[in-house]
C-alpha positions in Angstrom: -16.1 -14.1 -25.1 -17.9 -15.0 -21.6 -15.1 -17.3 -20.1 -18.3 -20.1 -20.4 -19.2 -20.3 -23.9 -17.3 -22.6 -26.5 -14.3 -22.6 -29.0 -14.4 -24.3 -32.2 -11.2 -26.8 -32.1 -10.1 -28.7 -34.7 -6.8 -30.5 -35.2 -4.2 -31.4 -38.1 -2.3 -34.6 -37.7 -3.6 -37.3 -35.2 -1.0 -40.0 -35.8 -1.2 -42.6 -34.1 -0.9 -43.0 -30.2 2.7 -44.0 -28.7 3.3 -47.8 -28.6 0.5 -48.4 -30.5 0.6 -50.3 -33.4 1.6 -48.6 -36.5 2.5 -45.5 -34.3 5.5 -44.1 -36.0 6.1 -41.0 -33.3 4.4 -39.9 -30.4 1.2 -38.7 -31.6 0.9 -35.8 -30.0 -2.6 -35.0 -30.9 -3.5 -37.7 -28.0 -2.0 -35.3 -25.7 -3.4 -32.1 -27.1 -6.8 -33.3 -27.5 -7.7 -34.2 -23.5 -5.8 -30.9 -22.7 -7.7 -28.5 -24.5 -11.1 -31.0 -23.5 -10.2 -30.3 -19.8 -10.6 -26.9 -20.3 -14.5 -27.5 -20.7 -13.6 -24.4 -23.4 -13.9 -25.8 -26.9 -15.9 -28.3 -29.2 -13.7 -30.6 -31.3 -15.6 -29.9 -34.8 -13.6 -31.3 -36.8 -9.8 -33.5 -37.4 -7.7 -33.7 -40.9 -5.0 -36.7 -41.2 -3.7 -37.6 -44.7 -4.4 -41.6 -43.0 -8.0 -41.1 -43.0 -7.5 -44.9 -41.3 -5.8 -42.7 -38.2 -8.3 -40.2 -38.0 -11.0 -42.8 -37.5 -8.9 -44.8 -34.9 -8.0 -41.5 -33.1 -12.3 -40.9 -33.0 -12.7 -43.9 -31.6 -10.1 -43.9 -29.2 -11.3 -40.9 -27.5 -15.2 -41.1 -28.4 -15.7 -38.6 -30.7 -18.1 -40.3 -33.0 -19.7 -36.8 -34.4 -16.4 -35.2 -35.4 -15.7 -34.4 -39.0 -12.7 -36.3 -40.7 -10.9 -34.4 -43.4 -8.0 -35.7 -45.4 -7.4 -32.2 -46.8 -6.5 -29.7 -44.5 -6.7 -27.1 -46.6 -10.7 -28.2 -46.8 -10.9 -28.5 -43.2 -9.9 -24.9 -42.6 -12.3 -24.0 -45.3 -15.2 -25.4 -44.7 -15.3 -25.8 -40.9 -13.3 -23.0 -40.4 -12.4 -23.4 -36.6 -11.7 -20.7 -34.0 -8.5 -23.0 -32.5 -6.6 -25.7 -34.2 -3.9 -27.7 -32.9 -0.8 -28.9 -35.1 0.9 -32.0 -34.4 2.9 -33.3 -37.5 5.9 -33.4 -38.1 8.9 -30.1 -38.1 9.1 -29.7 -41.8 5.1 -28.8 -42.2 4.7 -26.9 -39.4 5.2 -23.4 -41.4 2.6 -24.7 -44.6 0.1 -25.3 -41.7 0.8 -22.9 -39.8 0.8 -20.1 -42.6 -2.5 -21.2 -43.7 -4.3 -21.7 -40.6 -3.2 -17.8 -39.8 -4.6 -16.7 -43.7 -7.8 -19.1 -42.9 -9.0 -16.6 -40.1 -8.1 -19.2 -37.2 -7.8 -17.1 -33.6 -5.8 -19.3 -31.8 -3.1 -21.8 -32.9 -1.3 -24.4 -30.9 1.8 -25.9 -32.9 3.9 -28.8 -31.6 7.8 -28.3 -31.3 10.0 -27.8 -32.9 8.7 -25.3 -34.3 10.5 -25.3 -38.1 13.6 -27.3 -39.9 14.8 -24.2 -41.9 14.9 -20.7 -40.4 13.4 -19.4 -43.1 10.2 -21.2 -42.3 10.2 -20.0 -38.8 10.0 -16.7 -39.3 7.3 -17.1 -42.1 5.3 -18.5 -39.1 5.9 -15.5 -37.2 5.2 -13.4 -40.3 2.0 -14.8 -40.8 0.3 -14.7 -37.1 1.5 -11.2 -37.0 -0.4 -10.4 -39.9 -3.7 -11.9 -38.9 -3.4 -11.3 -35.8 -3.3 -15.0 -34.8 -2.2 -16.2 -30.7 0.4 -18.9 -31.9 2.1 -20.9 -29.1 4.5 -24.0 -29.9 4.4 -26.9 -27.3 7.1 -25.7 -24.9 5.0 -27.1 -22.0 7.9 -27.7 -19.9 7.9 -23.8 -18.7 4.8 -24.6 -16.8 6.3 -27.5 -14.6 6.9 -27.0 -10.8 10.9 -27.6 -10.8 11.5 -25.2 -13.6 9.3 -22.8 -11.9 10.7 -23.2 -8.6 14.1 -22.6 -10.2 13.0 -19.2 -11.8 11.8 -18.1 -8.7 14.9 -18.7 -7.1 16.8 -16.9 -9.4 14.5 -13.7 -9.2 15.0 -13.5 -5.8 18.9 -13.6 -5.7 19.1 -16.8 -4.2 22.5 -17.4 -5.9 23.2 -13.7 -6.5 23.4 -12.6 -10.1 22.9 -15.5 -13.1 26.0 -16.1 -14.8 25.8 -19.4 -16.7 23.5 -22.2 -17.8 24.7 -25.4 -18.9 22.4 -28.4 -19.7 22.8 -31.5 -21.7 20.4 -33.8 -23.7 20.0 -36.1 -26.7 20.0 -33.8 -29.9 20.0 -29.7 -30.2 16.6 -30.0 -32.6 14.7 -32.2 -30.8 14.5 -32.3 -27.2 17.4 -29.4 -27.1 14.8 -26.9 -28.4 13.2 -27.6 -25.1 16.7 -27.2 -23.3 17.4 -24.1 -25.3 13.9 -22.6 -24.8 14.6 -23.1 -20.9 17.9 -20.8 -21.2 15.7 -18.1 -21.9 13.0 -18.8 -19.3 16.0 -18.6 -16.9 17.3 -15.5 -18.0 13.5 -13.8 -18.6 13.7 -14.1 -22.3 16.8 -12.2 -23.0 18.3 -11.8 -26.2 21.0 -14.0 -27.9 23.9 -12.1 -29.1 26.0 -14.8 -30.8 26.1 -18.5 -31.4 29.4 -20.9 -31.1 29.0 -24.5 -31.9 30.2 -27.5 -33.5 28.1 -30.8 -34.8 29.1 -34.2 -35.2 27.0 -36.9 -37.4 28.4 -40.0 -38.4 25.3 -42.5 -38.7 21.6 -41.5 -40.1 19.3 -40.3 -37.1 15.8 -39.0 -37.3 13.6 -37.7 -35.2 9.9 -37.1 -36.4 11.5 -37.4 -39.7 13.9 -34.4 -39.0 17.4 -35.2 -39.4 19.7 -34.8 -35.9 23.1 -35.0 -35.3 24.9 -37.5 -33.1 27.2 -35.2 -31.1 26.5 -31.5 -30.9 28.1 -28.6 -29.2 26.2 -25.3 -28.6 28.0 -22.3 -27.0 26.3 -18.8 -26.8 26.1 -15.5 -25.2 22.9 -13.2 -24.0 23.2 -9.8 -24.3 23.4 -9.1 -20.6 26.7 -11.1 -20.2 25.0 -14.6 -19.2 26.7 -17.4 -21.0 25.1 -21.0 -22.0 26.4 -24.0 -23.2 24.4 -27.1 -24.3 26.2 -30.4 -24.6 24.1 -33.3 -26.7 24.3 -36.9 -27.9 27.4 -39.1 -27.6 29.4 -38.4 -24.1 27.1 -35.7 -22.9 27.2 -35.6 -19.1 27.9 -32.9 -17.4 26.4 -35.0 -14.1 22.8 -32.8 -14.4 20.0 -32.0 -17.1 20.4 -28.4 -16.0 23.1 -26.4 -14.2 22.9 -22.9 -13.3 26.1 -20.7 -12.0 25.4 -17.6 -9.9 28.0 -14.8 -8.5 27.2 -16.5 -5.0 25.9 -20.1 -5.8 24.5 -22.9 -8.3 21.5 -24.8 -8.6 21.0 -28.2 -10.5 17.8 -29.7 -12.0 19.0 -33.4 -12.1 17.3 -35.9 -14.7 15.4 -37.4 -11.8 14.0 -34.3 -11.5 15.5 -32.9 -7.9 16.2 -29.3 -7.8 19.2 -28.6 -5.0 20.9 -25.3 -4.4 24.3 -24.6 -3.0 23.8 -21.0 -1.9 26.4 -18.5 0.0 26.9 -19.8 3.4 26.1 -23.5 2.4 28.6 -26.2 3.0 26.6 -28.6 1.3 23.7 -29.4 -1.3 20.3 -28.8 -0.3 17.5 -30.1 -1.7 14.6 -27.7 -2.5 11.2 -29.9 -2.3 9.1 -30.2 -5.6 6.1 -32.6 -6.1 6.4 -33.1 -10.5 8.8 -34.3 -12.7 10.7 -32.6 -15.6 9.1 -35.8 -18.1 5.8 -35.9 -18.9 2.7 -34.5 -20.6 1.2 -32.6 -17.6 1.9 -29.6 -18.4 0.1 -29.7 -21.4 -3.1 -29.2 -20.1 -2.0 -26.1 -18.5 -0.7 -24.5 -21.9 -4.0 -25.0 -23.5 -6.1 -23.4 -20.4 -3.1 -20.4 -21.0 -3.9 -20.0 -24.6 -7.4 -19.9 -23.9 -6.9 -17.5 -21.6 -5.4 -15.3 -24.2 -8.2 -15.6 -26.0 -10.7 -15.1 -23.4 -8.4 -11.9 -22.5 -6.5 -9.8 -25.1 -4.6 -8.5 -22.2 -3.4 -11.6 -21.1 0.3 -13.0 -23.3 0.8 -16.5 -23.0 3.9 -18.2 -21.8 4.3 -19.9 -25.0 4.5 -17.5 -27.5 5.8 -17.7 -31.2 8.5 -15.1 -30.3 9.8 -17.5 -27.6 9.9 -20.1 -30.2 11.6 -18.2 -32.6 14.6 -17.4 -30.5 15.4 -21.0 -29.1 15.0 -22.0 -33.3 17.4 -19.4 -33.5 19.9 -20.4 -31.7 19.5 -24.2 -33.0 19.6 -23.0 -36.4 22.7 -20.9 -36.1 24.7 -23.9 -33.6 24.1 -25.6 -37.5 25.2 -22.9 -39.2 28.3 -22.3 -37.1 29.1 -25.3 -37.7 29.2 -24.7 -41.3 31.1 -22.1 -41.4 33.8 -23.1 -38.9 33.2 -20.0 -36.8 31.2 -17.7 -34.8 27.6 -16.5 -35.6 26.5 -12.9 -34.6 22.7 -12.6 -34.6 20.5 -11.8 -35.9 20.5 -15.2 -38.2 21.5 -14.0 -42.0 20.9 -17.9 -43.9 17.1 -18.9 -44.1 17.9 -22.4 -44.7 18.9 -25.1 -43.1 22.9 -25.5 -42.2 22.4 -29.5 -40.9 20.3 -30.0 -44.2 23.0 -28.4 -46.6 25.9 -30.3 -45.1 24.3 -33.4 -45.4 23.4 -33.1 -48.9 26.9 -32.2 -49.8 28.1 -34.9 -48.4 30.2 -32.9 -45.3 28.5 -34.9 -42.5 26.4 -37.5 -42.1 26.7 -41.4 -42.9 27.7 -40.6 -46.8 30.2 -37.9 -45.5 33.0 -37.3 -48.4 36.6 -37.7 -46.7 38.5 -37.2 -49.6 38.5 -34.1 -51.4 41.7 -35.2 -54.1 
C-alpha cells in the first residue's frame, strides 16, 4: 500500500474518558483514536462497546457522527471487517479479542497493556498472530519517549561501561510494572530472562482495570547475559529513582520527575543529561500508531512494540506470581498457564480473606 491511501480502523472498548462521569478507568480508546487520526492513515469505520450509551458519547466526543456502533464485537469484525483495530478493555479479554480479530483476517492489531492475566492467554495471543500473520503491538508507548531513549543510547555507547544491573520501582508488578518490566528489556536490547525470584504481599482487595494487584511485590531476575534486575512495588518502594541502572564504570538514574543524570568514570558528581519530555503521559502514543502503520506500509519494517516484547515482560510478571507460590525460584521458560496471583487468592493464601490458620 502507497504510504497515501487509507486503513480501515475500528476499535473494541471505548469506555469512557478519564474523569468523566461514569468513567470507571482510563479509557484508553480516547488516546488511541487521535493517535492513529494523526497519522492521516486510516478511516475509523466502525466502534463495538457492550455500553452502546459509551460508544455514542465517545462519537460525539470526538465528531464521528458516520461511524458504525456495534455492541457485538464478534459482528463488528464480521461485517465491517477492518484492516486495523485497536483494543482497549480490560486484561482479562484481551486474548478473546485478540484471538478473534487475528482469525477475522485483521492486518494490524494494536492491544492495550497488559497484555493478559493468565500466561496461558498470552501466549494464545501470540499463537494466533503468528498464524494469520497478524502485526500485534501492545501499548508499551513509553519505549518511544526521549529519556528512555536517551538512556539506551547511552548505554550502547559505553557511557557507563558494560550494563550490570537495573533496578526500578513502581505501584504494582501487573499494572504499571509491566511497563517497568518491559523497560528492563529495552535496556538490555531485548535479552532473554533466564529465571525469576520474587515474593508478593496482599493484605487488602486492589484492582486495577478489574485485574487483581498485590500490595507489596518483590521481583528479582537474571538475563542470560549475566545482567541482573530487580523491581520493588507498592508499600515502601523507594529506592530514591523510577529507574536505576549500574554499569562496570558508572550509573544512570531516570528519576520520577523525569531527569536522566549519569555519574560516569572520571565524574565526581551527578550530571544531568538534558531531555525536553516526560516519562508520564500519552505522547508517545501517537508515535506507536505511525510505527505500526509503518509496518504495514513496509513488511520490512518490525515495530518496536511487538507481541514478542510483550510476551517476555508477561513473562516475568507471571512467574514473580508464581514464585511466589511456590516459595522458590522459577527457571524459564514458564511451565503453569494460569494465573499464580489468581490461584492464591482463591485459596484463600493472600489477599483480604487470607486463611491464617491451617489447624
Amino acid at each position: 500500500m502507497s504510504d497515501t491511501e487509507q486503513y480501515r480502523y475500528a476499535i473494541i472498548g471505548t469506555g469512557r474518558e478519564r474523569g468523566t462521569e461514569g468513567a470507571t478507568g482510563f479509557g484508553m480508546a480516547n488516546a488511541h483514536w487521535p493517535a492513529f487520526k494523526e497519522t492521516g492513515r486510516v478511516t475509523l469505520v466502525a466502534i463495538a462497546d457492550v455500553d452502546e450509551g459509551n460508544a455514542r458519547h465517545f462519537l460525539t466526543t470526538h465528531e464521528q457522527p458516520n461511524t458504525q456502533v456495534f455492541t457485538d464485537y464478534h459482528r463488528m469484525l464480521a461485517d465491517v471487517k477492518p484492516e486495523i483495530v485497536s483494543i482497549c478493555t480490560w486484561p482479562h479479554l484481551h486474548a478473546e479479542m485478540v484471538v478473534a480479530a487475528c482469525e477475522a483476517g485483521v492486518r494490524a492489531i494494536h492491544c492495550e497493556k497488559p497484555m493478559a492475566t493468565h500466561w496461558g492467554d498470552a501466549k494464545r495471543m501470540k499463537a494466533a498472530a503468528d498464524a494469520s500473520g497478524t502485526i500485534l503491538t501492545h501499548n508499551h508507548q513509553r519505549r518511544f519517549l526521549e529519556p528512555f531513549q536517551v538512556v539506551r543510547g547511552l548505554l550502547r555507547e559505553g557511557a557507563i561501561g558494560k550494563l550490570e544491573r537495573i533496578e526500578a520501582t513502581c505501584g504494582d508488578l501487573f499494572d504499571w510494572g509491566t511497563h517497568w518490566i518491559d523497560m528492563f528489556f529495552f535496556f538490555n536490547e531485548e535479552g532473554e530472562a533466564e529465571w525469576v525470584l520474587g515474593q508478593i504481599d496482599s493484605r487488602e482487595e486492589k484492582r486495577i482495570f478489574g485485574a487483581y494487584a498485590e500490595e507489596q511485590g518483590l521481583c528479582y531476575f537474571k538475563f542470560k547475559n549475566g545482567v541482573r534486575a530487580t523491581l520493588l512495588t507498592g508499600f515502601e518502594a523507594n529506592i530514591g529513582a523510577a529507574i536505576r541502572l549500574s554499569g562496570s564504570t558508572g550509573m544512570i538514574e531516570i528519576g520520577w520527575d523525569s531527569a536522566v543524570r549519569i555519574r560516569a568514570a572520571g565524574d565526581c558528581e551527578w550530571r544531568k543529561i538534558e531531555t525536553t519530555e516526560s516519562i508520564h503521559g500519552d505522547i508517545a502514543i501517537p508515535r506507536a500508531a505511525a510505527d505500526l502503520i509503518r509496518a504495514l506500509d513496509d513488511p520490512a519494517h518490525k515495530p518496536l512494540l511487538t507481541v514478542d516484547n510483550a510476551l517476555r515482560a508477561t513473562e516475568v510478571i507471571l512467574s514473580t506470581f508464581e514464585s511466589s507460590r511456590r516459595r522458590g525460584r522459577v527457571d524459564l521458560p514458564l511451565d503453569r498457564d494460569d494465573s499464580a496471583l489468581l490461584d492464591m487468592l482463591e485459596k484463600g493464601e493472600i489477599g483480604p480473606n487470607k486463611i491464617t490458620s491451617l489447624g
